[in-house]
VMD Tcl script that draws the C-alpha trace (Angstrom):
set ca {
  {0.22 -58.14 6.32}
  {-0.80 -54.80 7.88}
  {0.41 -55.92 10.84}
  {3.84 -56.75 9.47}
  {3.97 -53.41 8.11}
  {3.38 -51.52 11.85}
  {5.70 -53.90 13.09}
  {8.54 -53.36 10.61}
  {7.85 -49.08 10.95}
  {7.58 -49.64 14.42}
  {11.70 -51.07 14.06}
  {13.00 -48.26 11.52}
  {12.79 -46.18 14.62}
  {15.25 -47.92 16.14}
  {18.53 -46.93 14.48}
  {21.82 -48.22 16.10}
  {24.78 -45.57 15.88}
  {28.78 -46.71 15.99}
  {30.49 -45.66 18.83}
  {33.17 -43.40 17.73}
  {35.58 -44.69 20.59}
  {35.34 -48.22 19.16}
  {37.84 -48.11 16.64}
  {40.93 -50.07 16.05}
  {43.41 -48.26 18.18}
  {40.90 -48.41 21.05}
  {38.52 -51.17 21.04}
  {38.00 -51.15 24.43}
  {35.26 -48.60 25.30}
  {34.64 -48.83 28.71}
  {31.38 -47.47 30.93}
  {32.30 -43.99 31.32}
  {32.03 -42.27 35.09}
  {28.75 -43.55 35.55}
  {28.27 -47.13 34.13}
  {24.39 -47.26 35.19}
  {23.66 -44.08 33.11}
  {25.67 -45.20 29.99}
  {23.81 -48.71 30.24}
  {20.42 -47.26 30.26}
  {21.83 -44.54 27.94}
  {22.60 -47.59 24.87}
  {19.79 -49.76 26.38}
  {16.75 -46.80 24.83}
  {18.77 -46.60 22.07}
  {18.01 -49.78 20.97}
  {14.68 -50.07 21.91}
  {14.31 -50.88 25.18}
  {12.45 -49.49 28.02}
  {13.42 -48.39 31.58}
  {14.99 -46.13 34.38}
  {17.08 -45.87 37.77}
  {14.95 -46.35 40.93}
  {16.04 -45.99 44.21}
  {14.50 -48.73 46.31}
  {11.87 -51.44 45.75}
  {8.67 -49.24 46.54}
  {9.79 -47.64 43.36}
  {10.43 -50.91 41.44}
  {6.90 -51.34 42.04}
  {5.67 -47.96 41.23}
  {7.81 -48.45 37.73}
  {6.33 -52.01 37.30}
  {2.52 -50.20 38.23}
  {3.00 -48.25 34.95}
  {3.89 -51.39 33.12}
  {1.04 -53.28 33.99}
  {-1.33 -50.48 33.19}
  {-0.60 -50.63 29.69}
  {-1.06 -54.66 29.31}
  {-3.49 -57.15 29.85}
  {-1.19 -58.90 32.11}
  {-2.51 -62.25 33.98}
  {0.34 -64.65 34.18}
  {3.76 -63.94 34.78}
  {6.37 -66.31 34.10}
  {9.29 -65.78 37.16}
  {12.90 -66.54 37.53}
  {14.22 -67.82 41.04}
  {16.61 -65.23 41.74}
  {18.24 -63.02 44.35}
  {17.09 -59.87 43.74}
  {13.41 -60.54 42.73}
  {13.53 -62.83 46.02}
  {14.69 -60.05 48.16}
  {12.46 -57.70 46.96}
  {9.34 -60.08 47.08}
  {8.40 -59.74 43.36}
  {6.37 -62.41 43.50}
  {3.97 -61.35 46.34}
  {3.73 -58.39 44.58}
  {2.35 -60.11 41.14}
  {-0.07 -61.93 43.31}
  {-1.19 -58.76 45.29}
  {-2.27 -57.33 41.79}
  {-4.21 -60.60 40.82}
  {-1.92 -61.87 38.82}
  {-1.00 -65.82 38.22}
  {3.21 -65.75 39.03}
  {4.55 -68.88 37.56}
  {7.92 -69.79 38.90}
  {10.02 -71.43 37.00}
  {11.04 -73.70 39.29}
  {7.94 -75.14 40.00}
  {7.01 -74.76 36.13}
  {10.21 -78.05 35.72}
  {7.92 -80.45 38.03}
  {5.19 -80.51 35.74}
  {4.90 -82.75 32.36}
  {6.63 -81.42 28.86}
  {3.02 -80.80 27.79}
  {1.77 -78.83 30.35}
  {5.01 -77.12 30.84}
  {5.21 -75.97 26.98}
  {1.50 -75.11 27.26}
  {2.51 -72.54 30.34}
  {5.11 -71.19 29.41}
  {4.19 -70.37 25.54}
  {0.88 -68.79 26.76}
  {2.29 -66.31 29.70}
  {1.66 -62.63 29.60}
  {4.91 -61.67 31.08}
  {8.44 -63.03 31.51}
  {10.32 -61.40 34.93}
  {13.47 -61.97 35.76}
  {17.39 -60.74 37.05}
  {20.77 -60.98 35.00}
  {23.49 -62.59 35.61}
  {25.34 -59.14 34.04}
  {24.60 -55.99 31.89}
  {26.97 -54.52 29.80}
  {27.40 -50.39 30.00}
  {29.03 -50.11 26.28}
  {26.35 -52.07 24.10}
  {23.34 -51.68 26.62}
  {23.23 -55.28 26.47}
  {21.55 -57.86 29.72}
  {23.47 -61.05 30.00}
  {21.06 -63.68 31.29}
  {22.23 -67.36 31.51}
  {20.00 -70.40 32.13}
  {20.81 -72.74 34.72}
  {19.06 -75.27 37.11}
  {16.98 -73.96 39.70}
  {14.81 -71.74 38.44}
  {15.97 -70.03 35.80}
  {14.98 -70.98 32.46}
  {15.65 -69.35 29.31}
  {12.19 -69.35 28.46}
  {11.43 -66.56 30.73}
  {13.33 -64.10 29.30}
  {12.70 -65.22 25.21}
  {9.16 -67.02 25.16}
  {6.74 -63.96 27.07}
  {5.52 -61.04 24.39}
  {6.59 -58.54 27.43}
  {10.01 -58.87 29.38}
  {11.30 -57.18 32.39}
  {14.90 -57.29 34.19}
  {15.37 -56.31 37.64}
  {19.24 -55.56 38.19}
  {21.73 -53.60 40.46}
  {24.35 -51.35 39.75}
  {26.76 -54.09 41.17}
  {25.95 -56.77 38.16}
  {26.50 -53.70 35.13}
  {30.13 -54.74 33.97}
  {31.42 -51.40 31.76}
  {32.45 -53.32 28.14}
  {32.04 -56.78 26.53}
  {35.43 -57.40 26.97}
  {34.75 -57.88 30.97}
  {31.66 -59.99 30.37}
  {34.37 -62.47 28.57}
  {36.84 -62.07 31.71}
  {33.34 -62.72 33.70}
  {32.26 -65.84 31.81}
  {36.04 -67.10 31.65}
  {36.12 -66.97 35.28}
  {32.87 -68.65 35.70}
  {34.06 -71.46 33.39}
  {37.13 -72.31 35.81}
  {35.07 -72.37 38.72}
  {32.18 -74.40 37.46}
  {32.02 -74.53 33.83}
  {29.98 -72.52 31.78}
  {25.79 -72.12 31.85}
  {23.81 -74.18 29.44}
  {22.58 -71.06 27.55}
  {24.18 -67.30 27.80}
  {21.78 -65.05 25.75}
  {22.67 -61.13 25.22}
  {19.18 -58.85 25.10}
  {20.09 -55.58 23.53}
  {16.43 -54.04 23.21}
  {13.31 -55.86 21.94}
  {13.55 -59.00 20.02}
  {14.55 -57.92 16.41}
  {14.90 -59.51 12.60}
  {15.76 -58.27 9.49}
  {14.23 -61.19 7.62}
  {11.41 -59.88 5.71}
  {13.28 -57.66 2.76}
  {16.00 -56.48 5.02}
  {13.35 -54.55 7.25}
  {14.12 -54.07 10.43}
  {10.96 -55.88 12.54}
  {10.53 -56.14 16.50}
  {8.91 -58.67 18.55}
  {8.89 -61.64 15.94}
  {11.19 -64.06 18.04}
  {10.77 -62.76 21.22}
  {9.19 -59.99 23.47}
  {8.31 -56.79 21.42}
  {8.91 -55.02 24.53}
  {11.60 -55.00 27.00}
  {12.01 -53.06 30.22}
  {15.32 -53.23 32.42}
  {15.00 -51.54 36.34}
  {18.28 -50.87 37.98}
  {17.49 -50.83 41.23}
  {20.17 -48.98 43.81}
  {18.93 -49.91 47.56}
  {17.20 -52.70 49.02}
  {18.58 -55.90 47.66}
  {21.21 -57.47 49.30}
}
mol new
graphics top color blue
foreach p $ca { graphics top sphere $p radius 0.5 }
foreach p [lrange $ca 0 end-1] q [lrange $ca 1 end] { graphics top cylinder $p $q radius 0.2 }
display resetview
């Protein structure tokens, strides 16, 4: 019970605010001049953790910090673009740390599988999209290494993006996902991540990291990933 009661203090600090602009003569609201800024900007607002690097030596510099703060040994790991290009992976391992990639994680048994996965220190991954007005990353699962367990299962999440994938309001992750759904139907699983997991189940308290990671960090990387 005590540690209910940190947890559920530890998510009265997180207090969303309405966004004046959002109203019904203008319910579009849009990223502003600088859609990165306004997405980390709503992102810390509800909880979450991270910041604008320039280049993957900082990525790792950002994740250093991270890792200094958690007893990480196993990382859970998307198959994806940007982590690939900036060699996420051989990082982990450089640091002593088990990376378990999720494509690899699907060739094993259910058993063994579920037994990975729900033990994992760390769940890495990219987006498909962020969102600039709610502070919101869109991850979807599909085949080929990249599970939505990463992202939901791991007490400790972090999302590696570019400035390229941070769409400015919901209303163009819709056009996004509509477009997607012409060209090849849509993903198995699109999940939204605005902050740390959250419920308000125990008498209307507001309580992080009960159904998901406590702790979420998004890195929007600007050079270095093509």
């Amino acid at each position: 019970m005590n540690r209910v009661r940190q947890a559920t203090a530890a998510g009265r600090a997180y207090q969303v605010a309405l966004n004046p602009l959002a109203t019904a003569d203008q319910s579009y609201v849009g990223g502003g001049v600088d859609p990165v800024a306004s997405f980390l900007d709503e992102w810390r607002l509800v909880g979450g953790f991270g910041g604008r690097v320039p280049n993957a030596e900082a990525v790792f510099e950002y994740l250093s910090q991270v890792l200094l703060q958690h007893d990480v040994r196993t990382a859970l790991m998307w198959h994806h673009p940007v982590l690939e290009a900036l060699h996420v992976g051989d990082w982990l391992r450089s640091r002593g740390i088990e990376v378990l990639r999720w494509d690899d994680l699907e060739k094993l048994s259910a058993e063994e599988c579920r037994v990975r996965t729900f033990t994992a220190d760390f769940g890495i991954t990219g987006v498909d999209w962020a969102v600039a007005e709610t502070g919101s990353l869109v991850v979807c699962a599909r085949p080929g290494g990249r599970g939505r367990s990463v992202s939901l299962l791991p007490p400790l999440h972090a999302a590696i993006l570019t400035p390229s994938q941070i769409l400015p309001d919901l209303f163009d992750l819709f056009r996004e996902l509509g477009i997607e759904h012409q060209a090849q139907g849509l993903p198995s699983n699109v999940t939204l991540i605005t902050g740390p997991s959250k419920t308000g189940d125990i008498q209307l308290k507001l309580t992080t990291g009960v159904h998901g990671p406590g702790e979420v960090h998004a890195i929007v990387v600007e050079a270095g990933v093509t």
